[in-house]
N, C-alpha and C positions, 0 to 999 in steps of 0.2 A: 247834511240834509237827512232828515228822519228816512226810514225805509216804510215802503209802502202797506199798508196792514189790509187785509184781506176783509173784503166787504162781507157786510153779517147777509144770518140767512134770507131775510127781504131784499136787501138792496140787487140791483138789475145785472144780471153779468157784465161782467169789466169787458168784455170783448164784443160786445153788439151792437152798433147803434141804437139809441132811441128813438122812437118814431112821433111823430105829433101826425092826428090824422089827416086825412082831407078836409075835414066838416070843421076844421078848428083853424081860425087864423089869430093875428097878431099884429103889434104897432108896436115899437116905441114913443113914448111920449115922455118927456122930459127926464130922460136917463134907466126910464118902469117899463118893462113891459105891460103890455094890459091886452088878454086874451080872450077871445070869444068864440065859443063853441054853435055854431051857428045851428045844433041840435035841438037844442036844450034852450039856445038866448042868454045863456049868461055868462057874465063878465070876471073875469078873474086878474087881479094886479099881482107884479113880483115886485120884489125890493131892488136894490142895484145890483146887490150879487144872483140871486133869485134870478135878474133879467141878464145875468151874462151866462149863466147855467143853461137860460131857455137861447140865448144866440147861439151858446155852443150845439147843443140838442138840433136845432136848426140847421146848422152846417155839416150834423152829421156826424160828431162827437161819442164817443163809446165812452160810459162813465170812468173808464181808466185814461183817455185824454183830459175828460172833464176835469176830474181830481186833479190830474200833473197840473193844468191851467190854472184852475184856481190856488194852486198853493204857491206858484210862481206868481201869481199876477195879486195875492191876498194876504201871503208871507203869514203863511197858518198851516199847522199839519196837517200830513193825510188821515187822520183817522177822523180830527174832527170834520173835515170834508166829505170825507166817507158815510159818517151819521148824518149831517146836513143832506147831502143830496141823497141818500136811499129814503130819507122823509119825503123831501121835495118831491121828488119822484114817485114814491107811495100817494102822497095827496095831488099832486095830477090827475095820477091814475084813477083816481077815483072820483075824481068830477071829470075822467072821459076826456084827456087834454092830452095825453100820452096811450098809447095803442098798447 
């Protein structure tokens, strides 16, 4: 098993949960998340992986759970998981979907 590589300087600390606010809910719909900002009105869809990112986020996940989960559950290193979700997590953040 690869050893875990240290997330760059954007990506979120490994040790805090992520928060999604009050004003923003969500649905699964045929495997997608699809999220709505009830601020702003707009809709936002994830992919499959994208939509187990936003479950784990949901349940309370510290980007360093997230990572272990996805590379067990996606059989992909940590590092590319590490770039994937400090994106993911950057473009939330910026359409107000993560606190």
């Amino acid at each position: 098993m690869a050893q875990p590589t240290e997330p760059s300087a954007d990506a979120p600390p490994d040790d805090q949960p992520l928060r999604v606010p009050p004003d923003v809910l969500s649905r699964m719909l045929d495997g997608e998340a699809v999220i709505l900002d009830l601020t702003s009105g707009t809709y936002f869809g994830l992919d499959a992986v994208g939509s187990r990112i936003w479950e784990l986020i949901q349940a309370g996940a510290t980007p360093r759970q997230i990572r272990t989960t996805l590379c067990e559950e996606f059989e992909v290193d940590d590092a590319t998981v590490a770039q994937d979700l400090a994106k993911l997590v950057a473009t939330l953040r910026a359409k107000g979907l993560l606190a």
